[in-house]
N, C-alpha and C positions, 0 to 999 in steps of 0.2 A: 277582431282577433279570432284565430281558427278555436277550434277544439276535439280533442278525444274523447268522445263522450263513454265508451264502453270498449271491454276486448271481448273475446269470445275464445274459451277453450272449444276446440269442434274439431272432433275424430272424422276421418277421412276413407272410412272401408268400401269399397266400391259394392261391393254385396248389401250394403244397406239400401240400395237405387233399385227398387223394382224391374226397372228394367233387366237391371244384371243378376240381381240377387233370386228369381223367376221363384218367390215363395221363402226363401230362404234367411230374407230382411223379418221376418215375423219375429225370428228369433232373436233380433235386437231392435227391440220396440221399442220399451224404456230411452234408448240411445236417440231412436228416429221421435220420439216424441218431444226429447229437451233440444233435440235440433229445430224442431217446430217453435219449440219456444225461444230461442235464440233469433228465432226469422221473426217472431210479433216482435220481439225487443226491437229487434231492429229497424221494423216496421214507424214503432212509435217514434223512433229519434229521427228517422226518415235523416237520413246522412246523402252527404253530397257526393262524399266518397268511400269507397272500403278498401281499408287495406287488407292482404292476405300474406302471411308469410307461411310458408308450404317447406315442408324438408323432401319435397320430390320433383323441383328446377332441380334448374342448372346448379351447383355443387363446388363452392372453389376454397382451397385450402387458405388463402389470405383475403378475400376479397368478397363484397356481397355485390353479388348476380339483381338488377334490377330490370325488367323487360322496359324496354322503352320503344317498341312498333306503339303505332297507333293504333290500332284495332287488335284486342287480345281475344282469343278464340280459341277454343279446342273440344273434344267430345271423348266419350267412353268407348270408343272405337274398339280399345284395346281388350275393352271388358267385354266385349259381346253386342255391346249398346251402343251400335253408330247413331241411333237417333237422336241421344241423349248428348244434345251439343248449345255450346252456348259462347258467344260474344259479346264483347264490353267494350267500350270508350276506354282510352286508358287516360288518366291525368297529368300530363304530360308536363303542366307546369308545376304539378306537385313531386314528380319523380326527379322534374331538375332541382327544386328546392331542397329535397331530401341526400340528392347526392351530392352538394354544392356542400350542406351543411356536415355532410359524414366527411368529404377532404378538409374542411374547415377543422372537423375534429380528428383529425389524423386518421379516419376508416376508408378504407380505397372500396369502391365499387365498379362495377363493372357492367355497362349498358349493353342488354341484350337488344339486339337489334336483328335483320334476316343478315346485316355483313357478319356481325361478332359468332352468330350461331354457326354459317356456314367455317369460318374460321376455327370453330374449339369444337366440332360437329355437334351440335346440341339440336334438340329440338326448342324452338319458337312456340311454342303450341304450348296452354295453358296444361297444367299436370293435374292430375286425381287428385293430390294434394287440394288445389284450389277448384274442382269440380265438384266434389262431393261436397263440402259445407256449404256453397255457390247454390246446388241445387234446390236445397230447401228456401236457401234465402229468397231466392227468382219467384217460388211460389208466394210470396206474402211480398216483395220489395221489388222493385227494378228499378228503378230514377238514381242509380247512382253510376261513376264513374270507377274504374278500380285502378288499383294498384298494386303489380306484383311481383313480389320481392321474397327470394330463396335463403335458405339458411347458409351459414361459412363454417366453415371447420376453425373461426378464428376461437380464441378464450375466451369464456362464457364472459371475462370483464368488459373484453369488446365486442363483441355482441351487445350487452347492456347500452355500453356507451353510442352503439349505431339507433338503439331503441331512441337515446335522449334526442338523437339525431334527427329520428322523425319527429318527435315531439316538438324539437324548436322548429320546422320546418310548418310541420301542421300550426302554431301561433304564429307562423310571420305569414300568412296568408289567411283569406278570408273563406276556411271549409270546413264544414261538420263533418266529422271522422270516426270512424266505426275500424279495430283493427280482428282482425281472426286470426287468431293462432291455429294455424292447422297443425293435428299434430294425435297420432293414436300412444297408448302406453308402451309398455314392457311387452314384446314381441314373442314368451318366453312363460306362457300360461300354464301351457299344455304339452304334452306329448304331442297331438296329435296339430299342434300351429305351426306358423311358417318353419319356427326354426327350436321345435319342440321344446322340454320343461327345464327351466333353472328355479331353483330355491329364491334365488333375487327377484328375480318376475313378479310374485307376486308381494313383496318387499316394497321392491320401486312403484308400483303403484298405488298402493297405501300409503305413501309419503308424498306422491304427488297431489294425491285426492287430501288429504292432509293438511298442504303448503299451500292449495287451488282452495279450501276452504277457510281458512283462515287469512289468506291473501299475506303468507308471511315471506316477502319475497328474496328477503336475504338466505330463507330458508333451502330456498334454490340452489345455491352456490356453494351450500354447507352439506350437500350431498355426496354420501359415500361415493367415492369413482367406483368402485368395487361392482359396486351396486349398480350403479347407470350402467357399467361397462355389460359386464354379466346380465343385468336384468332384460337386454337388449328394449333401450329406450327409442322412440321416435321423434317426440315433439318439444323434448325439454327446449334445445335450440330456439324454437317458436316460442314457449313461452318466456326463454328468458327475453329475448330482444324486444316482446311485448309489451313485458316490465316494465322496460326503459324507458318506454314509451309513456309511464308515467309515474316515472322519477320526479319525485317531491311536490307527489299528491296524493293524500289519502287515500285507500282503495275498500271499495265497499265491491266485497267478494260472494259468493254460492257457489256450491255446485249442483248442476239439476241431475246428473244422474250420472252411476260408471256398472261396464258390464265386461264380462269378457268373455261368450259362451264360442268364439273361434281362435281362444289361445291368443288373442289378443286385445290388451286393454282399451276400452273407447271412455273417456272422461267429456263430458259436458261443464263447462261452467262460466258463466258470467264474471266479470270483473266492472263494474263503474269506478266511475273518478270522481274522489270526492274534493272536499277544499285543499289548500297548499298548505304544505307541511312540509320546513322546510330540515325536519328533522329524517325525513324520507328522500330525502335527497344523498343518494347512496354510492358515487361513483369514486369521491376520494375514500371510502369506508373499501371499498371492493379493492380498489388498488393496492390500499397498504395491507390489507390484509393477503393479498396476492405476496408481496413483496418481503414479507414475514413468511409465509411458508417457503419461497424457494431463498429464502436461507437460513430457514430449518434443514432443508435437503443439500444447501452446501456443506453445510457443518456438519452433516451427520455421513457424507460420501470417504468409501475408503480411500486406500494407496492408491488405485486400480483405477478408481472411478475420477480422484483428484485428475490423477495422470490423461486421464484421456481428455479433461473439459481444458486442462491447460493446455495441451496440445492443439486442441482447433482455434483455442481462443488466439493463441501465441501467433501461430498459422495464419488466421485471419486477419488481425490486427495487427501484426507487422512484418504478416510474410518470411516467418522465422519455421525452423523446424529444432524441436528443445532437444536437448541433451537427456537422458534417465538419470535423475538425482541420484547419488552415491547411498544416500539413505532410505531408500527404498527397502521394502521388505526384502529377505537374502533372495524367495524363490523368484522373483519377480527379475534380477539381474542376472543370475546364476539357471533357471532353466528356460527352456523351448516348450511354444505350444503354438498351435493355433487359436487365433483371438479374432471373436466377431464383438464390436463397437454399432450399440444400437444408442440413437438419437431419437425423443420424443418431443414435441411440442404440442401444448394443450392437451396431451393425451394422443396425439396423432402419432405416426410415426414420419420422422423427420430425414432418414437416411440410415443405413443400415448395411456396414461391407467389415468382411473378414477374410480369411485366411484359414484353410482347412486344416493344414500343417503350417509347421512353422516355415518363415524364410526368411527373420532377421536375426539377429546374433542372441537376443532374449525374447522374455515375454513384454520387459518394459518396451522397449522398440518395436513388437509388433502391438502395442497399444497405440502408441504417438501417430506410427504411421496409417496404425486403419481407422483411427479418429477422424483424421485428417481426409483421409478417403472419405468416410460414410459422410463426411461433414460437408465436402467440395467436388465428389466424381460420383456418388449414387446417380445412376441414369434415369431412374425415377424422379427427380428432385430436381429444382435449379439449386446450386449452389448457397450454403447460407449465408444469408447475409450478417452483417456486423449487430447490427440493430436485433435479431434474433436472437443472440447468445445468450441475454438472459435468461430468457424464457427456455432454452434448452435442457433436456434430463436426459443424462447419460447413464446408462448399461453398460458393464461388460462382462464377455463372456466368456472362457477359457475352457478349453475344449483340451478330452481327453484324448487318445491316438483314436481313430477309428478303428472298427474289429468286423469282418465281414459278418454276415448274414443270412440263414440256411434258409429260414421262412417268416413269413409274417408274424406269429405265434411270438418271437424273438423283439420285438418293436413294441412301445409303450411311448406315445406321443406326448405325454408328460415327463416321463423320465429321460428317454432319449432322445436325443437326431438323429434322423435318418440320411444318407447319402445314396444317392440312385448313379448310376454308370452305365451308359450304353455307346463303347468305342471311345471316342474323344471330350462326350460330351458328358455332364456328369451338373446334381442339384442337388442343394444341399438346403434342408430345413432343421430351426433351431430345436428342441422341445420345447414344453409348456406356453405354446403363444397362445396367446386371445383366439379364440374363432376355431381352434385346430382340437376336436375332442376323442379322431379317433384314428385310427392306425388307415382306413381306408383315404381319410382328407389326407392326411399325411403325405403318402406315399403321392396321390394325384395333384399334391401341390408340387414338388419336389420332383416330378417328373414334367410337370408342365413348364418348372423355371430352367428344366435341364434340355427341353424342346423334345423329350422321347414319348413316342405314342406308347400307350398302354399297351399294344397289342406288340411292341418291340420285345426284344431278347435284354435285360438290362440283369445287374447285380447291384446289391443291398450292401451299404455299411449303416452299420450302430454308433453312436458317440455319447458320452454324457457332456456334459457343462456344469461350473462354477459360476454362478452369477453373483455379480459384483456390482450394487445397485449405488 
């Protein structure tokens, strides 16, 4: 029978490689030294295979991306360091076992191949993600085969559940198996890192080096979203589907080291597998606990919010469009506004359409019908399916009149939306979204959705919003 012998937390900076980093890897040394010792671990179990799950493949909102060419290859090309290149066997009858056993458990995957890449245009070609912890390993290991498998935007529960997937897959075959989580912290250290300093930043990885030392895995799922969102995390994905991978067995955890001298976190740590424990066996504990919070969020959703999830559900499941119940709050039947209806899933966003003004007889009808919109004709999105509803979290928004706009000086990307206008064409952003902190993103998102160059003649409105969670 196969086995997991160990995972490997291993941060992924291309600057740590010599080659790319030209002097500048010195300064995370500590990081390059528990990477060293991560490649003797691995050295000593001498595994037949490695797996890698990398948050920098290919990328799908339902589905885990698996490469299945024969021959996986790629280099640091991109970093400066075309030298710095490497190819692998891939395990081809372990990649069928693993996806055989994720449709068995209801996870859809999705085989990279040179047809599927040229089809979704993806690159084939191994990522930074799995080049960088790859590197060290190559110096101390090569007699193995690999396996490479991308993170999904699915819920951290199925993610878990695709981890057990390997799990049963690696015991119905005869492989020694070494998995890496690739995967760097909180992106959000520093002013001066990719995407400068949040308060959460150095929160989130205090709590991961925390959970990675303690090996308390359910701790993982019990993380502020706040927190992950804001702290801008990298590899949580990675380590949860890791997890799973050894779902209902003891874990004898360390961490060898965490640094973050470029505004981003790098965390080292070993995980082995200890005996079966079947009280670690945690995928009916994940679900119902799932299924408890979204209907905490039923019960606690207003008029507004009812009204819209009824609408798509109504909509989808029987092809009905609802009437606005009599008992509805007064302003909800008696005035006009425009309503944007935002749809989340895991955290994602799921679909998202509105109405700048109003153009139905109330508020309650322009909620039904743009539910129904954001939920079935976002152009972004295939239409949701039936099987998704519950997992759905509704928003909505109700928007005041817009009021023109003299200068910039006037805009405050948390408090207001902005709307840009050049002739016919015209783009509208909400306030306060994730990712949007300043009156500059603002304005170049809301002009990019409205297709106006920067350099065009355009006019400004302002708007506030009510949100109705």
């Amino acid at each position: 029978m196969g086995r997991i012998s160990a995972i490997y937390l291993m941060p992924h900076p291309p600057i740590i490689i010599p080659e790319v980093g030209r002097g500048e890897e010195r300064k995370v040394q500590n990081t390059s030294d528990a990477l060293d010792k991560c490649a003797r671990h691995i050295l000593d179990l001498k595994p037949d295979t490695i797996i890698v799950i990398t948050p920098h493949g290919p990328v799908f909102r339902d589905a885990i991306a698996i490469n299945t060419r024969h021959r996986l290859a790629g280099s640091l090309s991109r970093f400066g360091a075309s030298d710095v290149s490497m190819a692998f066997e891939n395990d081809l009858k372990l990649v069928q076992y693993i996806m055989d056993e994720a449709e068995r458990m209801g996870i859809a995957c999705i085989g990279i191949d040179n047809r599927t890449a040229i089809e979704y245009r993806l690159t084939p070609l191994l990522d930074w993600g799995t080049l960088v912890p790859l590197y060290f390993v190559t110096k101390q290991y090569r007699e193995f085969k690999l396996v490479h498998i991308s993170i999904s935007l699915m819920s951290y529960e199925e993610l878990y559940v695709f981890g057990t997937a390997i799990r049963n897959a690696v015991e119905s075959i005869d492989r020694r198996v070494c998995i890496i989580a690739s995967g760097d912290l909180s992106h959000r250290l520093s002013e001066d890192g990719p995407y400068g300093f949040h308060p959460m930043g150095p929160k989130l990885d205090e709590r991961i080096i925390e959970l990675a030392g303690t090996g308390d895995v359910e701790g993982f799922f019990n993380m502020d979203p706040v927190m992950v969102r804001e702290g801008g995390e990298c590899g949580l994905r990675s380590i949860i589907i890791s997890m799973g991978a050894l779902d209902g067995y003891n874990i004898r955890s360390r961490v060898l080291s965490y640094e973050g001298p470029f505004g981003v976190g790098y965390g080292v740590a070993i995980f082995e597998r200890g005996e079966k424990n079947r009280e670690r066996e945690l995928v009916n504990r994940l679900y119902e606990r799932k299924q408890e919070q979204m209907e905490k969020v039923r019960k606690s959703e207003d008029p507004y919010v009812s009204l819209a999830r009824r609408a798509l559900e109504t909509y989808i499941l029987k092809g009905e469009i609802i009437k606005p119940d009599t008992d509805l709050p007064r302003e909800m039947l008696e005035e006009r506004a425009g309503v944007f209806v935002s749809l989340k899933k895991n955290g994602q966003l799921r679909g998202c359409i509105g109405t700048i003004e109003p153009v139905r007889n109330n508020i309650a009808e322009e909620i039904i019908y743009n539910a129904i919109n954001a939920g079935v004709r976002d152009p972004r999105f295939m239409p949701v399916d039936g099987s998704e509803l519950a997992d759905l979290i509704y928003s909505v928004d109700v928007l005041t009149k817009p009021e023109p706009v003299n200068s910039k000086d006037e805009l405050d990307p948390k408090k207001y939306g902005v709307i840009v206008r050049s002739g016919a064409r015209s783009g509208l952003l909400l306030p306060n979204l994730e990712g949007v902190d300043t009156v500059k993103e603002q304005i170049e998102i809301a002009l990019q959705k409205a297709g106006i160059r920067p350099d065009e003649h355009y006019v400004m409105e302002r708007f506030e919003v009510k949100r109705h969670y």
